[in-house]
VEXKOL-129733 format. One line per 10 residues: number of its first residue (from 1); their letters; for each residue x, y, z of N, C-alpha, C, O. Coordinates in Angstrom, 1 decimal. Layout:
N
NUM) A) X Y Z X Y Z X Y Z X Y Z | ... .
//
This chain:
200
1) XXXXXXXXXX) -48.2 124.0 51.3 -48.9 123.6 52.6 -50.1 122.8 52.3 -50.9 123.2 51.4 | -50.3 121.4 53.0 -51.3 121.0 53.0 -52.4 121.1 53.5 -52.2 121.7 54.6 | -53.6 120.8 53.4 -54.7 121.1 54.6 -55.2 119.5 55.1 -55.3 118.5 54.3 | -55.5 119.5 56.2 -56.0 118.7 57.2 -56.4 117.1 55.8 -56.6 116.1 56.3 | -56.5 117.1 54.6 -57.2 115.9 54.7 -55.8 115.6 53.6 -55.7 114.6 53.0 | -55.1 116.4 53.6 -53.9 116.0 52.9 -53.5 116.7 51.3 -52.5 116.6 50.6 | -54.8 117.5 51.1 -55.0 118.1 49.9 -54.5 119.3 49.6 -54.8 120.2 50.4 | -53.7 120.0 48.2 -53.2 121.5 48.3 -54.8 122.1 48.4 -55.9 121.5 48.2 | -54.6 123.3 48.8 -55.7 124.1 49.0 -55.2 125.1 47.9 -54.2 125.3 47.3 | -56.8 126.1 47.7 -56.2 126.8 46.6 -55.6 127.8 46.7 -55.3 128.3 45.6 .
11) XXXXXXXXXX) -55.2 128.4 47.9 -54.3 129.5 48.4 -53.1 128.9 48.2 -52.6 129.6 47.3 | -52.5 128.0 48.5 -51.2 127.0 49.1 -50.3 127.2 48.4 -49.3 126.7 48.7 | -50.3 128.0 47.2 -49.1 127.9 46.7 -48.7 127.1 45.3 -49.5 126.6 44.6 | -47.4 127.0 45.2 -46.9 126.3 44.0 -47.3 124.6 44.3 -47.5 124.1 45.4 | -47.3 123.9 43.0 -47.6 122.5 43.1 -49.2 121.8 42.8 -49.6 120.7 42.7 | -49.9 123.2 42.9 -51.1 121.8 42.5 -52.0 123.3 41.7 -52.0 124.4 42.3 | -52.6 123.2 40.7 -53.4 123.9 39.8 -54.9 124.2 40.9 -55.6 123.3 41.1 | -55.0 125.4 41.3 -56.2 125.7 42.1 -57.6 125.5 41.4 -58.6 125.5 42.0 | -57.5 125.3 39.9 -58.6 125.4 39.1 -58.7 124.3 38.6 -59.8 123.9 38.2 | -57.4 123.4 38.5 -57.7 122.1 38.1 -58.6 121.2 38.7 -59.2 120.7 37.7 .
21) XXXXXXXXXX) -59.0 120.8 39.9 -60.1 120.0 40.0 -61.5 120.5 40.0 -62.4 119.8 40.3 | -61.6 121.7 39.5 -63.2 122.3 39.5 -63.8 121.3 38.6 -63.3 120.7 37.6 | -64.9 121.1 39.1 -66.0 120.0 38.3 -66.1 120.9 36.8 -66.0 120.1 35.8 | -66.3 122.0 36.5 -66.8 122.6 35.3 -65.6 123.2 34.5 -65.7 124.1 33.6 | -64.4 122.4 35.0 -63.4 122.9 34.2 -63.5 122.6 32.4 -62.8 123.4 31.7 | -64.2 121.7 31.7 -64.4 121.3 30.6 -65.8 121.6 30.2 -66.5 120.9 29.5 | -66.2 122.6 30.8 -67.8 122.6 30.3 -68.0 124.0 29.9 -68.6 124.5 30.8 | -67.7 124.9 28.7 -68.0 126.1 28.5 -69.0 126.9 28.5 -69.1 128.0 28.1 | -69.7 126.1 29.0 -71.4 126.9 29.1 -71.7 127.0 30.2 -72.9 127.2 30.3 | -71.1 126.8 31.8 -71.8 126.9 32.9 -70.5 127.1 33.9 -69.4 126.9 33.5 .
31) XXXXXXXXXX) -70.6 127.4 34.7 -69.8 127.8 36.3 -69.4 126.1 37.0 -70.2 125.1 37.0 | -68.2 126.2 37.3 -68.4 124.6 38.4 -69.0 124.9 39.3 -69.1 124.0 40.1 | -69.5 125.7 39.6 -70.2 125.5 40.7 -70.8 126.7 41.3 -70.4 127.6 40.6 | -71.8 127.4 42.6 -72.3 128.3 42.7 -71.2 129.1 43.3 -70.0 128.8 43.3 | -71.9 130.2 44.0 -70.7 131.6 44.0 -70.6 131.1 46.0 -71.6 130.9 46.6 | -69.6 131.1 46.5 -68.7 130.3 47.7 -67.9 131.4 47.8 -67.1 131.7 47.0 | -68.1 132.3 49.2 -67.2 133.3 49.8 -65.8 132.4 49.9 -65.6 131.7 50.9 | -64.7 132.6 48.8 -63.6 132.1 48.7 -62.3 132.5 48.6 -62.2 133.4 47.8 | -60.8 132.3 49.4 -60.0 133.0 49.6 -59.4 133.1 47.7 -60.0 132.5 46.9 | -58.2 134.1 47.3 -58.0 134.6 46.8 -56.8 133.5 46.1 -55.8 133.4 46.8 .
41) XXXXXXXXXX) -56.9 132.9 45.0 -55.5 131.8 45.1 -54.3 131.9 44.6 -53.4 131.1 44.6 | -54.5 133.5 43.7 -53.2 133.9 43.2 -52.5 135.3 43.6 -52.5 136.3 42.8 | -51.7 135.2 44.9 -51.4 136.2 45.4 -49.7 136.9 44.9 -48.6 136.4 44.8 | -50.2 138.3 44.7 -49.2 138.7 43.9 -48.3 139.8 44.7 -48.1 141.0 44.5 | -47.7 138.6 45.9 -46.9 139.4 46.4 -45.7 138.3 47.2 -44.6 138.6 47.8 | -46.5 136.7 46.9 -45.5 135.7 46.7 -45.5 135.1 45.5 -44.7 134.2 45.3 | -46.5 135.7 44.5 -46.4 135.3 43.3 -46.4 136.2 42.4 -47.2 136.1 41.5 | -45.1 137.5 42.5 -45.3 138.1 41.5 -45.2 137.8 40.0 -45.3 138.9 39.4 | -45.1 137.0 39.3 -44.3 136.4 38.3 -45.4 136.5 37.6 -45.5 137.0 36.5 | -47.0 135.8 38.6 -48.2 135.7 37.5 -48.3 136.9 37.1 -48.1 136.7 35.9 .
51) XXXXXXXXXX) -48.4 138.4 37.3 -48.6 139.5 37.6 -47.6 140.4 36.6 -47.9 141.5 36.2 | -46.6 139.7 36.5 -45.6 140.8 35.8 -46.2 141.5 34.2 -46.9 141.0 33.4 | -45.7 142.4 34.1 -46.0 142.9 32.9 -47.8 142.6 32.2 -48.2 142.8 31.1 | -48.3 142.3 33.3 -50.1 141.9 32.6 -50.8 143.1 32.0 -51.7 143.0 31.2 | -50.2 144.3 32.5 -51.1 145.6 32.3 -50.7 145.7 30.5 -51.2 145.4 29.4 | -50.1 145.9 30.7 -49.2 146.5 29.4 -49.7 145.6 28.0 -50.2 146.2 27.0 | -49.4 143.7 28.3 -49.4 142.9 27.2 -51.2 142.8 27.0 -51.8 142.7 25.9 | -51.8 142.9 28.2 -53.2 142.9 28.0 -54.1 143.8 26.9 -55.0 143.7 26.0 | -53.4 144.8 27.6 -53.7 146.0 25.8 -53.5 145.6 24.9 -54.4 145.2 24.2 | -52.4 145.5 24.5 -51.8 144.9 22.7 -52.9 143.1 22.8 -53.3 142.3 21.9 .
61) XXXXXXXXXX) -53.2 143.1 24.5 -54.4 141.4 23.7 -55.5 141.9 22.9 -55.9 141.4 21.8 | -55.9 143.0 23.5 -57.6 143.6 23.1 -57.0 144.3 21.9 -57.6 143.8 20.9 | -56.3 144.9 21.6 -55.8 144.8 20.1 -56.0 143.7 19.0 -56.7 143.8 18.0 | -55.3 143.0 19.3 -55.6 141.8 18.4 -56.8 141.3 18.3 -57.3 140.9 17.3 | -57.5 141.2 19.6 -58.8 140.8 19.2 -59.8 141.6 18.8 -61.0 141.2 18.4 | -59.4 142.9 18.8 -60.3 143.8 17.9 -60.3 143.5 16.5 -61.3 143.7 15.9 | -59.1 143.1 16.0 -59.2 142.7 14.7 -59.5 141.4 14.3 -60.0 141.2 13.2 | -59.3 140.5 15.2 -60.0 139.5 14.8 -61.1 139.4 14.9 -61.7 138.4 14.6 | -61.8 140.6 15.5 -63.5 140.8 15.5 -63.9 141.7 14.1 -65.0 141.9 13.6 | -62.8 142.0 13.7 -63.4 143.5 12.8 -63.5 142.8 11.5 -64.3 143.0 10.7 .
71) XXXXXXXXXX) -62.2 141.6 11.4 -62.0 141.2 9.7 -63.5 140.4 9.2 -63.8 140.7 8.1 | -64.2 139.7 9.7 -65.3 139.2 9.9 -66.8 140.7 9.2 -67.6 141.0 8.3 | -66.3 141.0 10.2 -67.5 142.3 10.1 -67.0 143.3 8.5 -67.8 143.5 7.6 | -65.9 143.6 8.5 -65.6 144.3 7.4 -65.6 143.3 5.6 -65.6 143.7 4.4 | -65.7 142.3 5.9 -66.1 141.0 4.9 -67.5 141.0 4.7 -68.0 141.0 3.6 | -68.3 140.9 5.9 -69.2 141.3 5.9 -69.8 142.4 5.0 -70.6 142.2 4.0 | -69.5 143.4 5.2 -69.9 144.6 4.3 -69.8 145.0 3.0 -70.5 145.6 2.2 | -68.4 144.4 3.1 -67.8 144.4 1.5 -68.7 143.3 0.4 -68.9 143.4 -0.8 | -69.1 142.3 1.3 -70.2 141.3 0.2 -71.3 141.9 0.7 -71.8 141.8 -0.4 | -72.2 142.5 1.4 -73.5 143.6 0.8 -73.1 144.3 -0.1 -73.8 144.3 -1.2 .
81) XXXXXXXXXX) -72.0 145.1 0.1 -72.0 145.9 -0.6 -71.6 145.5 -2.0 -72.1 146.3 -2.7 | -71.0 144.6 -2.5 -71.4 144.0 -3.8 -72.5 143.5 -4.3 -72.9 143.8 -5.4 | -73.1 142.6 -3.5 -74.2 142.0 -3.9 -75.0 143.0 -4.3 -75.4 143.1 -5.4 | -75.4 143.7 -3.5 -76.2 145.2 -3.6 -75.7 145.9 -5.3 -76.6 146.2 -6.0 | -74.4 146.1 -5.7 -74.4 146.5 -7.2 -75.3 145.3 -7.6 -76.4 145.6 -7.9 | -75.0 144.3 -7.6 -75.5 142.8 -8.2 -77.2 143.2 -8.7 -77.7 143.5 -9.8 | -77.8 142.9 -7.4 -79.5 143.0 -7.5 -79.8 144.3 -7.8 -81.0 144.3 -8.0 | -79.1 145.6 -8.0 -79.4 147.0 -7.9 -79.9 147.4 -7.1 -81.0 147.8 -7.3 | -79.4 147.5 -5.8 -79.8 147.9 -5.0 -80.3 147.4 -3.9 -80.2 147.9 -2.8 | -81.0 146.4 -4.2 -81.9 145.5 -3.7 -81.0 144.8 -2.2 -81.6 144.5 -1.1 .
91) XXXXXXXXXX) -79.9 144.5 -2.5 -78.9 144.0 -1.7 -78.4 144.4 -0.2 -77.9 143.9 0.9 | -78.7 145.9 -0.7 -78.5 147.1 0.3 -78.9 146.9 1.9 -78.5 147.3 3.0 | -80.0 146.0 1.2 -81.3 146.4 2.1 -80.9 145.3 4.0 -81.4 145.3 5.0 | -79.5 144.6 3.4 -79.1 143.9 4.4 -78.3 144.7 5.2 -78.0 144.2 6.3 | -77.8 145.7 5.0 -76.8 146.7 5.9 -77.2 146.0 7.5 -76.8 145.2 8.3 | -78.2 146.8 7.3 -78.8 146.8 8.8 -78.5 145.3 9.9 -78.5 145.3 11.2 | -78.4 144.5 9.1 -78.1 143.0 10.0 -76.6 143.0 10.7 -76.1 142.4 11.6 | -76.1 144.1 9.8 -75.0 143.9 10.5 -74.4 144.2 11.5 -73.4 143.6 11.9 | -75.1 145.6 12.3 -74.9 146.2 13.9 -74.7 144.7 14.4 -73.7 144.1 14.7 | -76.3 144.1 14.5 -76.7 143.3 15.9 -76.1 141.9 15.5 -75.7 141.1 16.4 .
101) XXXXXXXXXX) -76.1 141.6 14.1 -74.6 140.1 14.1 -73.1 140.7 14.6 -72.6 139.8 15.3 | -72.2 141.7 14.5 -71.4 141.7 14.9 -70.9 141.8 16.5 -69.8 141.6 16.9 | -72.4 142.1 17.3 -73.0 142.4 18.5 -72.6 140.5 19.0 -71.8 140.1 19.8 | -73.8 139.9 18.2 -73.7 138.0 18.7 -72.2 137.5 18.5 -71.4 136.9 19.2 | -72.2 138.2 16.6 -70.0 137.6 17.1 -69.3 138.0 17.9 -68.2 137.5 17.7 | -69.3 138.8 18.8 -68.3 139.2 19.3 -68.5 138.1 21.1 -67.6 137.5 21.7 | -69.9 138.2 21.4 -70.2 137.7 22.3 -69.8 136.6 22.5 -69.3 136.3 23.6 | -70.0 135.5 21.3 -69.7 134.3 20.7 -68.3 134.0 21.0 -68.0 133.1 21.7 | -67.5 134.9 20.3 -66.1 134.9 20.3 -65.3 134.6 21.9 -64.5 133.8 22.4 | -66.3 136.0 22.5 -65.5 136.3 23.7 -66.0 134.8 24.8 -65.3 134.4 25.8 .
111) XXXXXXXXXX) -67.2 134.3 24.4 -67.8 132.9 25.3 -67.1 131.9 25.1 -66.9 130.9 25.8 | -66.7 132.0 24.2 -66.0 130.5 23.0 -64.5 130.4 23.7 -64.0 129.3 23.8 | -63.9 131.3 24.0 -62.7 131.7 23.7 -62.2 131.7 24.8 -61.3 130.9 25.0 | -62.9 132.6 25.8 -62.5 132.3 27.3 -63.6 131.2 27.9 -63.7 131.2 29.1 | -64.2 130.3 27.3 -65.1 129.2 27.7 -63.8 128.3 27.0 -63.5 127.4 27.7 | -63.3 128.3 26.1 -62.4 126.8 26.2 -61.4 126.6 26.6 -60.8 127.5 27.2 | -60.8 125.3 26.5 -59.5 124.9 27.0 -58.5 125.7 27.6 -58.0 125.5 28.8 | -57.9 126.9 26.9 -56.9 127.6 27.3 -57.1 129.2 28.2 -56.3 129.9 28.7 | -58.9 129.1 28.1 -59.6 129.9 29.3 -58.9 131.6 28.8 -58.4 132.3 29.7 | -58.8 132.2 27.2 -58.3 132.9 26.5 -58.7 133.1 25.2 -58.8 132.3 24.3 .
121) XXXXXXXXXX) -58.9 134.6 25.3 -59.3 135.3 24.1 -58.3 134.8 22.8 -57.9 133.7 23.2 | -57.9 134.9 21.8 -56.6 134.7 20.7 -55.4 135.6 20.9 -54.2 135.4 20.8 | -56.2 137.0 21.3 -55.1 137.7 21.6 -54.5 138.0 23.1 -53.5 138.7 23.3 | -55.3 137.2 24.1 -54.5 136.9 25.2 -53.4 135.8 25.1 -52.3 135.7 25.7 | -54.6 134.6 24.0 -53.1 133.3 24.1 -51.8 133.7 22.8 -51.0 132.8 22.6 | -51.5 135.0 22.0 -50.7 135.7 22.1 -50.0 135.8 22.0 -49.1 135.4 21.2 | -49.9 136.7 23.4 -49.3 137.5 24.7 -49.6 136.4 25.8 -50.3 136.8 26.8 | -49.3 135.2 25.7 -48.9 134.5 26.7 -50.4 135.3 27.9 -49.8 136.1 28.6 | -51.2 135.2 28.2 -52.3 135.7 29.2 -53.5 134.7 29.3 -53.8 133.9 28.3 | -54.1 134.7 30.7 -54.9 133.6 30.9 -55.7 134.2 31.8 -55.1 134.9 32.6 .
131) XXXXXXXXXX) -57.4 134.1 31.8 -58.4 134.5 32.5 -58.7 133.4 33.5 -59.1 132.4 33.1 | -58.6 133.6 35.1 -59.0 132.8 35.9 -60.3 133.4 36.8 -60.6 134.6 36.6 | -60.9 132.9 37.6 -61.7 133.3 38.6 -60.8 133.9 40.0 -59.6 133.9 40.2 | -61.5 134.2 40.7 -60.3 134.6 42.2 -60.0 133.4 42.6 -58.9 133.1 42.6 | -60.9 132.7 42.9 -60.2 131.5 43.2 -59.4 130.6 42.5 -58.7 129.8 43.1 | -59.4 130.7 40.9 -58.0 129.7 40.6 -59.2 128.9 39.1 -58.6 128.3 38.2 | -60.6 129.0 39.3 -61.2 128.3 38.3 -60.9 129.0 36.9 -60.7 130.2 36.8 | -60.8 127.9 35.9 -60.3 128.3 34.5 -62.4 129.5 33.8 -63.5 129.3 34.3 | -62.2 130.0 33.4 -63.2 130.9 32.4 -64.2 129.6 32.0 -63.8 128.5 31.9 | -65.8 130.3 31.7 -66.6 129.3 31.0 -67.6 129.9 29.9 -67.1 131.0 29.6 .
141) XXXXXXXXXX) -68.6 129.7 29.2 -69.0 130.3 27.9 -69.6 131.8 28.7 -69.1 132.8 28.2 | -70.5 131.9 29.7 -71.3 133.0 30.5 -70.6 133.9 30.2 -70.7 134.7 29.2 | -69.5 133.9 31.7 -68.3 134.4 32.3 -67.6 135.2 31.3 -67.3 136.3 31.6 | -67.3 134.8 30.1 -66.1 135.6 28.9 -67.4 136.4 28.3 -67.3 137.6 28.3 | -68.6 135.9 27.7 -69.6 136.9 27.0 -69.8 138.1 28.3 -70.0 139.3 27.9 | -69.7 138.0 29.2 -69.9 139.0 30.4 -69.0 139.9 30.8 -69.4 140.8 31.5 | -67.7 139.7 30.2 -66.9 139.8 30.7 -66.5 141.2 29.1 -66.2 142.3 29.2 | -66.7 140.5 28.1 -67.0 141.4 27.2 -67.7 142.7 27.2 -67.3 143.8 26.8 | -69.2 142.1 27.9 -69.8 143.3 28.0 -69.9 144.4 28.8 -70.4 145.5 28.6 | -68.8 143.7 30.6 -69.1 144.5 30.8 -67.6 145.9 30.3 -67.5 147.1 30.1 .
151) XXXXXXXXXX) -66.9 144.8 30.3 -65.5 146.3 29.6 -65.7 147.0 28.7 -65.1 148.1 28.5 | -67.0 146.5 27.6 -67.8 147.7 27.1 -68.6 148.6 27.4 -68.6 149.7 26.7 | -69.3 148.4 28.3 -69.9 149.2 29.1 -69.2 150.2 30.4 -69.6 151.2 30.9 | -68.3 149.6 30.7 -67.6 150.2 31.8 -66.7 151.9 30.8 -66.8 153.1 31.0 | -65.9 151.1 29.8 -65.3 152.7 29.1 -66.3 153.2 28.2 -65.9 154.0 27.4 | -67.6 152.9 28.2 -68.8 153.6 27.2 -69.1 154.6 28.0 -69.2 155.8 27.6 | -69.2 154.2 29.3 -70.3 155.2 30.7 -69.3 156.2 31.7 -69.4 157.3 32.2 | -68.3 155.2 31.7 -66.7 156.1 32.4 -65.6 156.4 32.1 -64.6 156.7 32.8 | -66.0 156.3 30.2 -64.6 157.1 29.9 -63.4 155.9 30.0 -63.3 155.4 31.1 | -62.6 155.6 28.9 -61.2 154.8 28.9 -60.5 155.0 30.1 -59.7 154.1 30.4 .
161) XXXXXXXXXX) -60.6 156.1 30.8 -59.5 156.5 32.1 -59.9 155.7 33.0 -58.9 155.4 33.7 | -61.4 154.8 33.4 -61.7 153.9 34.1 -60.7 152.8 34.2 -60.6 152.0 35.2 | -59.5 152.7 32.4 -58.6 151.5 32.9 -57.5 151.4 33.8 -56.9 150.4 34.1 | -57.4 152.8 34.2 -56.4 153.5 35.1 -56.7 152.4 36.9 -55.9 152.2 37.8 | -57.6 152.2 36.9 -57.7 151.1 38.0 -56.8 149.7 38.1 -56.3 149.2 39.1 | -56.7 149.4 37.1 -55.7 148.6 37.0 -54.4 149.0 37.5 -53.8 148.0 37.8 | -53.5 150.4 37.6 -52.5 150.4 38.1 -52.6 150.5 39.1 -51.6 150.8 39.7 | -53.6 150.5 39.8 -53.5 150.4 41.4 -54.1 149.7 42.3 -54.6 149.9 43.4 | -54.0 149.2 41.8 -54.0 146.7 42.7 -52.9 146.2 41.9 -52.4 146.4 40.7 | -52.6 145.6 42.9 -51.5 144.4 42.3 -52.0 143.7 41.6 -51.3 143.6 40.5 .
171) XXXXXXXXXX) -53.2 142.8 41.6 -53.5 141.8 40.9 -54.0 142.6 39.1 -54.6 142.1 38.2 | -53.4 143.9 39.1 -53.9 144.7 38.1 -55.2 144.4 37.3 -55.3 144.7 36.1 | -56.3 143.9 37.9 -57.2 144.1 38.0 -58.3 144.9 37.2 -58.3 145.9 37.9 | -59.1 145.1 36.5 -59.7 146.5 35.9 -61.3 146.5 36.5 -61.7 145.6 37.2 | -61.8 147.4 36.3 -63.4 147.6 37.3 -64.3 146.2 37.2 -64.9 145.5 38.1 | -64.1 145.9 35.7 -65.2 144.4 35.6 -64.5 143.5 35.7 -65.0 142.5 35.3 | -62.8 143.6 36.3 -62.6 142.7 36.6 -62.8 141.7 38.3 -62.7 140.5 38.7 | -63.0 143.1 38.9 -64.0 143.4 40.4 -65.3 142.9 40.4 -65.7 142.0 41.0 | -65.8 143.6 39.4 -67.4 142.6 39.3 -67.4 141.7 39.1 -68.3 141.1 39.8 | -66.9 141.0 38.5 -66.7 139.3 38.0 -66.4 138.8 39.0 -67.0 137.9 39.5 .
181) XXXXXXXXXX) -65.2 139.2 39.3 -64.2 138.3 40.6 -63.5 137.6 39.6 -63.3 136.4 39.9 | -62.9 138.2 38.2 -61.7 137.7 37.1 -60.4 138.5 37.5 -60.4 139.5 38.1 | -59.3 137.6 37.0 -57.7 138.0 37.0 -57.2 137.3 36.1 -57.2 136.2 35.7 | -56.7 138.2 35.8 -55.7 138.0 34.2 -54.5 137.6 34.9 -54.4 138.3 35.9 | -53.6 136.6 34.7 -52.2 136.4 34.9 -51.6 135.7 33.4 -52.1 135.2 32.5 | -50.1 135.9 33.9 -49.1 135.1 33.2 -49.8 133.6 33.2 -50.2 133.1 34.2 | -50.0 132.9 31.8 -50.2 131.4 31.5 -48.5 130.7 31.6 -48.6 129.5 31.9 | -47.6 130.9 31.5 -46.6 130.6 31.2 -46.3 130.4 32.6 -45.7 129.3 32.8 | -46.5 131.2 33.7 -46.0 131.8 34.8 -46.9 130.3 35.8 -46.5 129.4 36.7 | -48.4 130.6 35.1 -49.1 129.5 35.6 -49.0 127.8 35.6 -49.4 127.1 36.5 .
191) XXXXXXXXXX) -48.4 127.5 34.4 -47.9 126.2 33.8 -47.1 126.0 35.1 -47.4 125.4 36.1 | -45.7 126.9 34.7 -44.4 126.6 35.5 -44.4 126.1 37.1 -43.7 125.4 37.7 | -46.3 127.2 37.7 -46.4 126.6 38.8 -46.8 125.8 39.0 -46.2 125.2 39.9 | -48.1 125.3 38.5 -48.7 124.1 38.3 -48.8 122.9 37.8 -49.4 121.9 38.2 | -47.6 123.3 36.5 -48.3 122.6 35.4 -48.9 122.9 34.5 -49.9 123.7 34.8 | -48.6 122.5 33.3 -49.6 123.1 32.3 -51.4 122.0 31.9 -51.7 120.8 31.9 | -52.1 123.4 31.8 -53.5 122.8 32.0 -53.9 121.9 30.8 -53.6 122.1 29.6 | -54.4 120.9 31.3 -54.4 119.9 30.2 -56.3 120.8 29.5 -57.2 121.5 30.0 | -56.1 120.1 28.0 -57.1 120.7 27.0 -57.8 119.6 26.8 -57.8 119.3 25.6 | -58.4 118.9 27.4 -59.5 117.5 27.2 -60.0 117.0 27.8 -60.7 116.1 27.4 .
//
């Protein structure tokens, strides 16, 4: 369906990428644009397809990216902890840097990752998964470091059972993914409707 000036809208359906013309679709450090009481543009009850199976492969995503956060950090330690034989001891003395750098990489990772092109962690692009806004905008650098913190915070303060929200919305949804106003769908599912999102 078109709207009055001839344009798909971002509800409308198959045929035109809701996130494709956002102005800040290529800029990982900022929002296209400010926050616009906006209809919802991937509905999962004429589009179940984005939606299929998200709960399940999303787990095994955060999987994977736990380890591609950990091999970093555990490299990390293993060269203190040599260097430290090396100087006698002396080397030791870097332990401590490593809490609050694994803290910035991870942030880094999760900004970088859902701020670029395929708007996805490593281990969402995967498992075929893609982070949008409600409205249809692709992820940007803020948005994914936020998005990190808050799924950390959310099962630190309420317990892992908090993910149990997700099986009850369709858009399988999880608490911070309410606070954001993020949805995970099928990337594959999204191409097919759209097109696939161009990276440049």
């Amino acid at each position: 369906m078109s709207n009055a000036d001839g344009s798909n809208g971002p509800g409308s359906g198959f045929g035109s990428d809701p996130g494709r013309d956002d102005p800040g679709r290529n800029n990982v450090w900022r929002s296209g644009g400010g926050f616009e009481a906006r209809p919802h543009a991937y509905d999962p009850y004429t589009q179940p397809e984005l939606f299929r199976g998200v709960a399940a492969r999303r787990m095994f995503a955060f999987l994977i990216d736990l380890i591609v956060l950990a091999i970093p950090v555990i490299l990390a330690y293993v060269f203190i902890a040599v260097f430290g034989v090396i100087t006698l001891g002396l080397g030791w003395m870097l332990f401590w840097l490593v809490s609050p750098l694994s803290v910035i990489w991870a942030l880094v990772y999760y900004g970088m990752t859902i701020g670029g092109p395929a708007s996805a962690t490593l281990g969402m692009r995967a498992l075929d998964l893609q982070l949008r806004t409600w409205y249809g905008a692709p992820g940007y650098f803020v948005l994914g470091a936020c998005h990190a913190v808050l799924f950390w915070v959310s099962i630190s303060f309420l317990s892992p059972l908090v993910l149990l929200v997700g099986l009850f919305n369709a858009r399988r949804r999880l608490l911070h993914d309410f606070v954001l106003g993020t949805v995970i769908i099928n990337a594959s599912a999204q191409d097919a409707a759209y097109g696939p999102v161009r990276t440049f």
